[in-house]
MMTF fields as JSON, N, C-alpha, C and O atoms, coordinates in Angstrom:
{
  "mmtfVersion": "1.0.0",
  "mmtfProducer": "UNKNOWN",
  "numBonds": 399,
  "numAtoms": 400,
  "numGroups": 100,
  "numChains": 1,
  "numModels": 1,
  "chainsPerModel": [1],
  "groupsPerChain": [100],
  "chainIdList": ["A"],
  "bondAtomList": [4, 2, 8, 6, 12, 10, 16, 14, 20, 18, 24, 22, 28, 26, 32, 30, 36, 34, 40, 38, 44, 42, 48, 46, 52, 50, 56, 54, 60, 58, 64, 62, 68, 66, 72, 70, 76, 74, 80, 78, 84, 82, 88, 86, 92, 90, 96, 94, 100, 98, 104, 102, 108, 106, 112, 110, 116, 114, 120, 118, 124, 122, 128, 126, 132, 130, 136, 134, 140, 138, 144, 142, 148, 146, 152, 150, 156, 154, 160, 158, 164, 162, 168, 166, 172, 170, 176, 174, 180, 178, 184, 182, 188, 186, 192, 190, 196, 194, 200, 198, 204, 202, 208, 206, 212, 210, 216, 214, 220, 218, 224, 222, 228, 226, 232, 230, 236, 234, 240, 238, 244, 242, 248, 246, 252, 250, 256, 254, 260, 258, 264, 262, 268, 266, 272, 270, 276, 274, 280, 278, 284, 282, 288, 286, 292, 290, 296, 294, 300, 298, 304, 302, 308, 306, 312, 310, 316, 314, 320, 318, 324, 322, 328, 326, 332, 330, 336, 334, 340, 338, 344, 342, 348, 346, 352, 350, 356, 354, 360, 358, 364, 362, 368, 366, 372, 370, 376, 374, 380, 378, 384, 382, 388, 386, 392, 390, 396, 394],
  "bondOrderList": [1, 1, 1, 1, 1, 1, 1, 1, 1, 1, 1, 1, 1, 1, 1, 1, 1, 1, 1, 1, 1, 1, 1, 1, 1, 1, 1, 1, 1, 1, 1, 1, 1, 1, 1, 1, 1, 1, 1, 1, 1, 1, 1, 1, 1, 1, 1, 1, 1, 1, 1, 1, 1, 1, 1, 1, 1, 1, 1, 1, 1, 1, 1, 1, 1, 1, 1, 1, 1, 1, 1, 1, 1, 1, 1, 1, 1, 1, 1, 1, 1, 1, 1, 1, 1, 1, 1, 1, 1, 1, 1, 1, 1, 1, 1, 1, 1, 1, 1],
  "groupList": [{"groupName": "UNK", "atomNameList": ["N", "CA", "C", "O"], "elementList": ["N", "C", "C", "O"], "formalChargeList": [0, 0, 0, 0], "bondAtomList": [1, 0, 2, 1, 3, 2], "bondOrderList": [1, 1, 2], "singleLetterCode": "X", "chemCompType": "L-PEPTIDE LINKING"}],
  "groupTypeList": [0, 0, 0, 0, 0, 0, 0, 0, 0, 0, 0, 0, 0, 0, 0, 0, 0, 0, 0, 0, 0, 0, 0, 0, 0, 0, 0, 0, 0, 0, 0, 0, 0, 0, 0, 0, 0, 0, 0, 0, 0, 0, 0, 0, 0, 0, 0, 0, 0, 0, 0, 0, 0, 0, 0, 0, 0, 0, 0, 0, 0, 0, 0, 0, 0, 0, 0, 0, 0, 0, 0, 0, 0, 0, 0, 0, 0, 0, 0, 0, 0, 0, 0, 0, 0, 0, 0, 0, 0, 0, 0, 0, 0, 0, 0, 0, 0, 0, 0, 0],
  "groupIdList": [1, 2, 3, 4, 5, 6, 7, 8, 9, 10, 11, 12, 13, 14, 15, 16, 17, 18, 19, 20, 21, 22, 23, 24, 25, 26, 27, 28, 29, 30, 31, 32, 33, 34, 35, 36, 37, 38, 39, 40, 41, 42, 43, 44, 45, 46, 47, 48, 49, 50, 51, 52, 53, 54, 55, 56, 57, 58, 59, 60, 61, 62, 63, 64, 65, 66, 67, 68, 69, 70, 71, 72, 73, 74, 75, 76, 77, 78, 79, 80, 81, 82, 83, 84, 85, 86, 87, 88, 89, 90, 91, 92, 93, 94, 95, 96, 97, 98, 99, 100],
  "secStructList": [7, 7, 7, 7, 3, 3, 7, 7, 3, 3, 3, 3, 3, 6, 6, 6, 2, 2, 2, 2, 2, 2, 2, 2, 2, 2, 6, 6, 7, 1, 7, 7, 3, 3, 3, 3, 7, 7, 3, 3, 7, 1, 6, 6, 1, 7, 3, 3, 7, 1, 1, 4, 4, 4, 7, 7, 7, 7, 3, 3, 3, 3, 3, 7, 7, 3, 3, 2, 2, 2, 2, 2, 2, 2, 2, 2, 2, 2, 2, 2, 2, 2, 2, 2, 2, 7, 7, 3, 3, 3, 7, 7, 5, 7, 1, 7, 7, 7, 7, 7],
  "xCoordList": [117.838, 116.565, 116.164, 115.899, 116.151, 115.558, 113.948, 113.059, 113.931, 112.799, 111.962, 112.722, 110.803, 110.048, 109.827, 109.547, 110.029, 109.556, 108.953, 109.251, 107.908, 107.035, 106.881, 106.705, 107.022, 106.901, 105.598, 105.005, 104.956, 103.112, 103.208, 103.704, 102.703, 102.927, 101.204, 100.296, 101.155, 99.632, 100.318, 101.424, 99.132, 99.308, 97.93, 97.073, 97.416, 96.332, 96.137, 96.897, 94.866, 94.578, 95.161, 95.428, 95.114, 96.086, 95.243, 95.72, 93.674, 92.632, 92.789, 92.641, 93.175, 93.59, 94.73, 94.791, 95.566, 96.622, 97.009, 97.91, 95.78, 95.811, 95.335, 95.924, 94.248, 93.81, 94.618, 95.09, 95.545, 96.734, 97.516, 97.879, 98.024, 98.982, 98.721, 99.391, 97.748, 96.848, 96.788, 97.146, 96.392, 96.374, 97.761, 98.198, 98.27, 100.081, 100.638, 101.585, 100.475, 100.831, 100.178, 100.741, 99.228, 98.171, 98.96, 99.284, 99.495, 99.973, 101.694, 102.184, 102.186, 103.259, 104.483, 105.534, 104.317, 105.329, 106.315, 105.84, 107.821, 108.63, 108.336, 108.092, 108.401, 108.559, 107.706, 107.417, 107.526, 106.944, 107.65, 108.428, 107.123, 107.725, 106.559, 105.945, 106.523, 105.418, 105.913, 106.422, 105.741, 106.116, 105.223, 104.429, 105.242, 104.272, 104.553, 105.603, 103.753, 103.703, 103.524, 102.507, 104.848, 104.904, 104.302, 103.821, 104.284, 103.755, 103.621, 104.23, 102.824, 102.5, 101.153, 100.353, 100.966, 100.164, 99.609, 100.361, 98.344, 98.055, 96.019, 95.527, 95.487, 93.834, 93.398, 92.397, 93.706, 93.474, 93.45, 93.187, 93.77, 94.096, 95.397, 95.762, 95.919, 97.541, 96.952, 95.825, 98.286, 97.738, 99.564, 100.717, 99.201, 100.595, 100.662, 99.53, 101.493, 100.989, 102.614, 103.792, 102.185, 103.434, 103.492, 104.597, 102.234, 102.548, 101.343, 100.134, 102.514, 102.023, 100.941, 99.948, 100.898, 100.296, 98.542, 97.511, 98.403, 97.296, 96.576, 95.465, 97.084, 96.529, 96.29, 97.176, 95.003, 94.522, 94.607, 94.819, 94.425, 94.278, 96.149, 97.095, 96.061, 97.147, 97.161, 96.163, 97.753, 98.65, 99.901, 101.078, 99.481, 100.627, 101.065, 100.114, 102.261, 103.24, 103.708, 104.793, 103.042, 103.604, 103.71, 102.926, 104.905, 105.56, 106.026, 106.579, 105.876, 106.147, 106.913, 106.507, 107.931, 108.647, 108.532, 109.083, 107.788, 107.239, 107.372, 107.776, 107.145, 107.334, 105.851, 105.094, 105.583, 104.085, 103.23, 102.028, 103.608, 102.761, 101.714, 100.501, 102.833, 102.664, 101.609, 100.426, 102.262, 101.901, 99.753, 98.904, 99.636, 98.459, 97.759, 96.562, 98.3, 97.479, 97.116, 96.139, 98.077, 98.111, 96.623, 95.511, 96.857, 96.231, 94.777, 94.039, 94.776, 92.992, 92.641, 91.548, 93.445, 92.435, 92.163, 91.019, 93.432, 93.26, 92.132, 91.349, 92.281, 91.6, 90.435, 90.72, 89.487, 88.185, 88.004, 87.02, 88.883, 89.145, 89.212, 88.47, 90.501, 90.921, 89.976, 89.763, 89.363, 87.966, 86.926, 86.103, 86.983, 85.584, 86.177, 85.531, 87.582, 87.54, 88.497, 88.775, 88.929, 90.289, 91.276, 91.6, 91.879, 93.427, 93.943, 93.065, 95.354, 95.898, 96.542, 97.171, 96.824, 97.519, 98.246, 97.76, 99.029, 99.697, 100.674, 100.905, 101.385, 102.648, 103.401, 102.943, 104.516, 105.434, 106.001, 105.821, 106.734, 107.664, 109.125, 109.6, 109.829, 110.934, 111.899, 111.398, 112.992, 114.02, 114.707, 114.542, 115.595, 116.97, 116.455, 115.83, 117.045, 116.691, 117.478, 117.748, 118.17, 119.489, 118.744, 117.859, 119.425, 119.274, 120.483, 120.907, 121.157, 122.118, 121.71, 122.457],
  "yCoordList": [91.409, 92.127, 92.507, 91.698, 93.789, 93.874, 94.285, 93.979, 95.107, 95.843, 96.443, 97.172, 96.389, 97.425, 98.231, 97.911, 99.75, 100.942, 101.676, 101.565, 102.612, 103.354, 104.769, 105.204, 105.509, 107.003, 107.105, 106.042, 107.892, 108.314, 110.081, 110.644, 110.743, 112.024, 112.355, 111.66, 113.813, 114.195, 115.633, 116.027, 116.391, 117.607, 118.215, 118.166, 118.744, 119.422, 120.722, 121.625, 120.741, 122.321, 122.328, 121.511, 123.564, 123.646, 123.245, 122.973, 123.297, 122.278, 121.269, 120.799, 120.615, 119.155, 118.622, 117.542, 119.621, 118.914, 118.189, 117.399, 118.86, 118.446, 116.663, 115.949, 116.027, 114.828, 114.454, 113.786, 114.687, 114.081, 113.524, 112.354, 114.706, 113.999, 112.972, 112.008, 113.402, 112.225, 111.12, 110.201, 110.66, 109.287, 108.769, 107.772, 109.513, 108.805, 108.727, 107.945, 109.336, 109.103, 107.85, 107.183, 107.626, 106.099, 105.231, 104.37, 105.448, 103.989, 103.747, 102.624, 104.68, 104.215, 104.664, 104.592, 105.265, 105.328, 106.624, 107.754, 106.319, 107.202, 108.528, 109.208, 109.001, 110.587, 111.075, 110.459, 111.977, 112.412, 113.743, 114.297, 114.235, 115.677, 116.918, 116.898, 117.508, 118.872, 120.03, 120.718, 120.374, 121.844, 122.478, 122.023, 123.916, 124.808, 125.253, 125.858, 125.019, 125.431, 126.872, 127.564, 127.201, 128.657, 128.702, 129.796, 127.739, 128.268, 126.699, 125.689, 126.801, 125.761, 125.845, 126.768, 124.707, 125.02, 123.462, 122.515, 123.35, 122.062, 122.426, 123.498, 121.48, 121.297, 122.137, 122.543, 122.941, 124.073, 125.754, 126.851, 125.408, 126.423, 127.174, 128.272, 126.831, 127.43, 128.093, 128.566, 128.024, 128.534, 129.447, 129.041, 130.168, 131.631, 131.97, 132.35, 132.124, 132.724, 133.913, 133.569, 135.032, 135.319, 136.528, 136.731, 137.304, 137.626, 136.706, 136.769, 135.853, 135.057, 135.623, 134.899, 136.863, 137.279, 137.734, 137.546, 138.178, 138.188, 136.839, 136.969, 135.764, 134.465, 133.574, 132.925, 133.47, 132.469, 131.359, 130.471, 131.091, 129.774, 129.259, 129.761, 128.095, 127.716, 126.187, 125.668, 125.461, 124.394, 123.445, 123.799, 122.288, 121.871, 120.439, 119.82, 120.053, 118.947, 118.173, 118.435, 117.155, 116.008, 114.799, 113.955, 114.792, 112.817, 112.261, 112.848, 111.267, 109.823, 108.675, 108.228, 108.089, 107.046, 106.084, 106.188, 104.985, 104.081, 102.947, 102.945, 101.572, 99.936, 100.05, 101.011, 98.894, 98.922, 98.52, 98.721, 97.967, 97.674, 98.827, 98.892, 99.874, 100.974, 101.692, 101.99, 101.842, 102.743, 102.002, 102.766, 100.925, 100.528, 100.544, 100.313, 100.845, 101.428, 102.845, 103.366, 103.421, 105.049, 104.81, 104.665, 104.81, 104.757, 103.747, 103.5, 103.382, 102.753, 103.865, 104.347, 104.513, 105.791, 106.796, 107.237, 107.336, 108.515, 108.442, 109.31, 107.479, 107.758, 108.19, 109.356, 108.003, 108.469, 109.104, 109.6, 109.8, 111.448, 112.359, 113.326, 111.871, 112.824, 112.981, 114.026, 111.659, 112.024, 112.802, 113.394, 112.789, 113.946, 114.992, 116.004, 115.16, 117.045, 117.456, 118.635, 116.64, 116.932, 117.043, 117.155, 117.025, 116.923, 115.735, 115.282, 115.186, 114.817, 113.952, 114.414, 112.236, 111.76, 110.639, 110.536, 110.095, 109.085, 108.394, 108.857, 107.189, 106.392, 106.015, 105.782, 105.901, 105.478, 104.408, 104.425, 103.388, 102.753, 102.982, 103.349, 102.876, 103.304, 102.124, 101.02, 102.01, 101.764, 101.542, 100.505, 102.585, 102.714, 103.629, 104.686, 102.681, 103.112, 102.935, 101.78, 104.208, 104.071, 104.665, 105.441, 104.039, 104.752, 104.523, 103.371, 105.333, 105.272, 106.004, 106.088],
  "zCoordList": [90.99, 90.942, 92.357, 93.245, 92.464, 93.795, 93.781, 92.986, 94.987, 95.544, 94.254, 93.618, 93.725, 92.465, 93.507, 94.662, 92.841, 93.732, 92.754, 91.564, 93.29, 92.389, 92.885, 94.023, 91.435, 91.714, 92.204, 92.017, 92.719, 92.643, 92.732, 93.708, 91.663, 91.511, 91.473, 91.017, 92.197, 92.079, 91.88, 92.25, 91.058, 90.821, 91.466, 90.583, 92.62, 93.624, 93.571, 93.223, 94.011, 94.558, 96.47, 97.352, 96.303, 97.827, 99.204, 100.305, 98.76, 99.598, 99.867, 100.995, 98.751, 98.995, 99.945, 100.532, 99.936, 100.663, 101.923, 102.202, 102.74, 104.093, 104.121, 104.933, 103.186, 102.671, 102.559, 103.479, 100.979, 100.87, 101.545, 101.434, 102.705, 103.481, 104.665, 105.036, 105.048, 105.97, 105.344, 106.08, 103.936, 103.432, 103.466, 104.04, 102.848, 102.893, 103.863, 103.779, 105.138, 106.212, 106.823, 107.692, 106.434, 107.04, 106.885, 107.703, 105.372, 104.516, 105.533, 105.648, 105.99, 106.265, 105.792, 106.429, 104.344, 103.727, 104.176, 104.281, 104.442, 105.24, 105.301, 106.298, 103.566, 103.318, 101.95, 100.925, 102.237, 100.652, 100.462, 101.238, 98.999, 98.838, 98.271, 97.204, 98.883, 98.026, 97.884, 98.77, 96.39, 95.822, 95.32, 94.497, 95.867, 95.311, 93.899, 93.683, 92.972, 91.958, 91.296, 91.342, 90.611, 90.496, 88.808, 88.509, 87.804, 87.135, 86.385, 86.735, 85.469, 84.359, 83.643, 83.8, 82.776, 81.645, 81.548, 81.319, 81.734, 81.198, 80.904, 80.552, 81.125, 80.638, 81.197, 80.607, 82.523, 82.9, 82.194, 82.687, 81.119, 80.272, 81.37, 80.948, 82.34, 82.558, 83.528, 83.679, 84.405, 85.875, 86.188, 86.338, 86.17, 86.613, 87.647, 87.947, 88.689, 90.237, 89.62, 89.714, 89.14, 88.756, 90.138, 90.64, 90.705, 92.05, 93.078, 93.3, 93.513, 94.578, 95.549, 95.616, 96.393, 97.518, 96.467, 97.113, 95.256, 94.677, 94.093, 93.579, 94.149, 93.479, 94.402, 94.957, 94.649, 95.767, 95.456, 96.282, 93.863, 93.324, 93.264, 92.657, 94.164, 94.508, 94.114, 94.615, 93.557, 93.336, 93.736, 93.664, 94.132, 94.884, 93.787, 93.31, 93.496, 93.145, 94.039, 94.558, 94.368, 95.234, 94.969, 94.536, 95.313, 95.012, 96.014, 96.944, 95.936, 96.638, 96.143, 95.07, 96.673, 96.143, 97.026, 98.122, 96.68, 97.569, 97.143, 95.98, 97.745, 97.315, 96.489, 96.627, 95.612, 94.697, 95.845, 95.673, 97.04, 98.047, 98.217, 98.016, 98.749, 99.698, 98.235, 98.399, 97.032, 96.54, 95.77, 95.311, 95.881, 95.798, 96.795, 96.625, 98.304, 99.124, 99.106, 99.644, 98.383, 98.173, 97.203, 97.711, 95.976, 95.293, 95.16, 94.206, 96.377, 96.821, 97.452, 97.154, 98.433, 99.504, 98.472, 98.36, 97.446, 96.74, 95.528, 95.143, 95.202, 93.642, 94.349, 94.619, 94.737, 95.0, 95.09, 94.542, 95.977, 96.469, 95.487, 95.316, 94.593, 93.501, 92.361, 91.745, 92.127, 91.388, 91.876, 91.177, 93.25, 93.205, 93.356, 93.084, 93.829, 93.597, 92.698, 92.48, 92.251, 90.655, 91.096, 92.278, 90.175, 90.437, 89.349, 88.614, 89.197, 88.774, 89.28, 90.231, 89.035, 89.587, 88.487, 87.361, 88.748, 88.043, 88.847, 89.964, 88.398, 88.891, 87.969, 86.851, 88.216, 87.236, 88.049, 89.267, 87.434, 87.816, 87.87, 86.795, 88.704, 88.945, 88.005, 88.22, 87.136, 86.616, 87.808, 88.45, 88.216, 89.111, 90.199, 90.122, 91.605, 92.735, 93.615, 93.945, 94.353, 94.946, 96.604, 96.963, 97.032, 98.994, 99.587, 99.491, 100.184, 101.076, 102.225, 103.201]
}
């Protein structure tokens, strides 16, 4: 049994991001990943950027694969945050976790 590691996924407005990365950077944790979101559908009634340069309303996908340490420090700075200006967040637990 080794290390538990935990996904932490947020789905943001593109405001947010600069927060974001400042908190996860506090915590320590090596790397994260963010993708701009080109299209999807959820409580938002669906968000399309099908021409990017006309859609201000922008969306970002970011994850983190972190120890449950790291990721309950994530998730003490964020939740507060993400509750007052929305967004989406969750964690999963990781199964299988490889690093070379």
């Amino acid at each position: 049994m080794g290390i538990v590691m935990k996904k932490l996924e947020l789905v943001i407005d593109a405001g947010s991001l600069p927060k974001i990365r400042e908190v996860i950077n506090s915590t320590g944790v090596k790397g994260f990943t963010v993708l701009n979101i080109v299209e999807g559908k959820g409580e938002k009634e669906g968000h399309v950027k099908a021409i990017p340069e006309l859609n201000s309303f922008e969306q970002y996908y970011v994850f983190v694969i972190c120890s449950a340490e790291e990721s309950e420090k994530i998730l003490a700075a964020l939740t507060p945050y993400v509750s007052s200006v929305g967004g989406v967040m969750f964690t999963t637990t990781l199964d299988t976790y490889f690093l070379k």
